[in-house]
C-alpha positions, 0 to 999 in steps of 0.5 A: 198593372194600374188599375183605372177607375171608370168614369162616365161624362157625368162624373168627369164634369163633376170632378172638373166642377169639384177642382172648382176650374170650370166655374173659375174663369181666371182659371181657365185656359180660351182655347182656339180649335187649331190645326198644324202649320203644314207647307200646302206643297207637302201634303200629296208630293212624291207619295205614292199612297192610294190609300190609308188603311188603319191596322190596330196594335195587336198586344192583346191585353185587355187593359188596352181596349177597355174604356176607349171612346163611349160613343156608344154611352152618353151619346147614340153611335148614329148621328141624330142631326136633331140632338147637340150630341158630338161624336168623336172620330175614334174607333170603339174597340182598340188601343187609341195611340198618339206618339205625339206629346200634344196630340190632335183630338177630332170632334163631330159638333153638331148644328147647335145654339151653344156658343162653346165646347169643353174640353178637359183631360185627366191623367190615369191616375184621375189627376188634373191635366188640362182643359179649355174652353173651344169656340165654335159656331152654329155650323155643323162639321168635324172640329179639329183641337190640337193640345197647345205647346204650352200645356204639359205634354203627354207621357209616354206609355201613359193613359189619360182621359179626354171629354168633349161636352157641349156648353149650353145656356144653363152653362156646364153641368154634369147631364151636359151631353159630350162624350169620353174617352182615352188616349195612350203615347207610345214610342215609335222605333227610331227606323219608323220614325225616320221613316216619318221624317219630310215625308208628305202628310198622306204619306205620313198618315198611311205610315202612322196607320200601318203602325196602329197610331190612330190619333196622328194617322186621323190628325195627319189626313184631316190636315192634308185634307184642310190645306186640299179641300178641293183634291178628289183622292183626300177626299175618298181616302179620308172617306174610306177611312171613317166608313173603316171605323163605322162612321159612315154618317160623318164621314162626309161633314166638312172641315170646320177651323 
């Protein structure tokens, strides 16, 4: 069993400021907040899901659940509207799955005066895998960041560490408030990902949540959410969905990119 070393916000910024990658801009990588292309016609046709329910991976391990999301650390789990606080919009006590090589990560940012958002990503062993500088602006809402095909994908059955900090006017240091968490890529069965094939993005997501993959089934239901807005069944089903996880006090921001 590899054994992880703990990490809070603080010493990740540091360990990123130690790589001397954020205070080097030739080095860093100006990301832009993206969504998948996804054809509008594909996100509710031919599906017959009411709902989308996430039932979390039963292995039972404890390596699995430690160090998910701290929404409960650096930042309070109830969104204080006054604070640059960002919430991640992941549960707190299980597994964080993706089967995606670059997965999408979803950040509540609050109303703010900074001008941009860090995101860095180490590898379980704490070595370098990405980072990125993600404008945003004043307004509040949910930011959607996929991980561009360009950088190096993720490894299956391999954990790596993601963090979301605010960059204020003093610019990045280890106090800046953000928050941590974790990620895992696992490998579906040939017969669930055939299942996933051409299948409409609800009907994807209710798949994916069926099968434990919190990060695609959230990355699957804001998508078809964005390219709707205005469709009432998006809107409830992606509301249950939040309120499942104890984020009721987002779970009705709007969409931001």
């Amino acid at each position: 069993m590899v054994q992880h070393k703990s990490f809070t916000t603080q010493t990740l910024v540091a360990f990123f400021l130690s790589l001397g990658l954020i205070i080097a801009p030739s080095f860093l990588t100006k990301a832009i907040a993206q969504s998948e292309s996804v054809n509008q016609s594909q996100t509710l046709a031919g599906t017959s899901i009411g709902r989308v329910t996430f039932e979390p991976p039963g292995r039972g391990q404890p390596d699995d659940t430690a160090g998910g999301a701290s929404r409960g650390d650096e930042c309070p789990q109830a969104v204080i509207a006054t604070g640059e606080c960002v919430t991640p919009l992941v549960p707190i006590a299980t597994s964080k799955l993706t089967v995606a090589e670059h997965p999408t990560f979803l950040v509540y940012v609050p109303p703010t005066s900074a001008k941009e958002i860090f995101f860095g990503l180490v590898d379980e062993n704490n070595n370098f895998h990405y980072q990125a500088k993600i404008p945003i602006s004043s307004q509040e809402g949910i930011l959607s960041f996929k991980l561009p095909d360009n950088a190096p994908p993720l490894e299956i059955d391999k954990k790596y560490r993601w963090t979301f900090i605010i960059i204020g006017e003093q610019g990045l240091r280890p106090g800046s408030p953000g928050v941590q968490g974790e990620i895992r890529r696992v490998k579906l069965t040939s017969e669930v990902m055939s299942q996933l094939q051409n299948q409409p993005l609800l009907e994807r997501a209710a798949l994916y949540g069926k099968h434990g993959i919190w990060f695609d089934t959230v990355a699957s239901l804001a998508e078809a959410r964005r390219l709707e807005p205005s469709e009432a069944t998006l809107a409830s089903t992606w509301q249950e969905l939040l309120n499942s996880i104890g984020l009721q006090a987002i779970a009705t921001k709007p969409l931001l990119n």
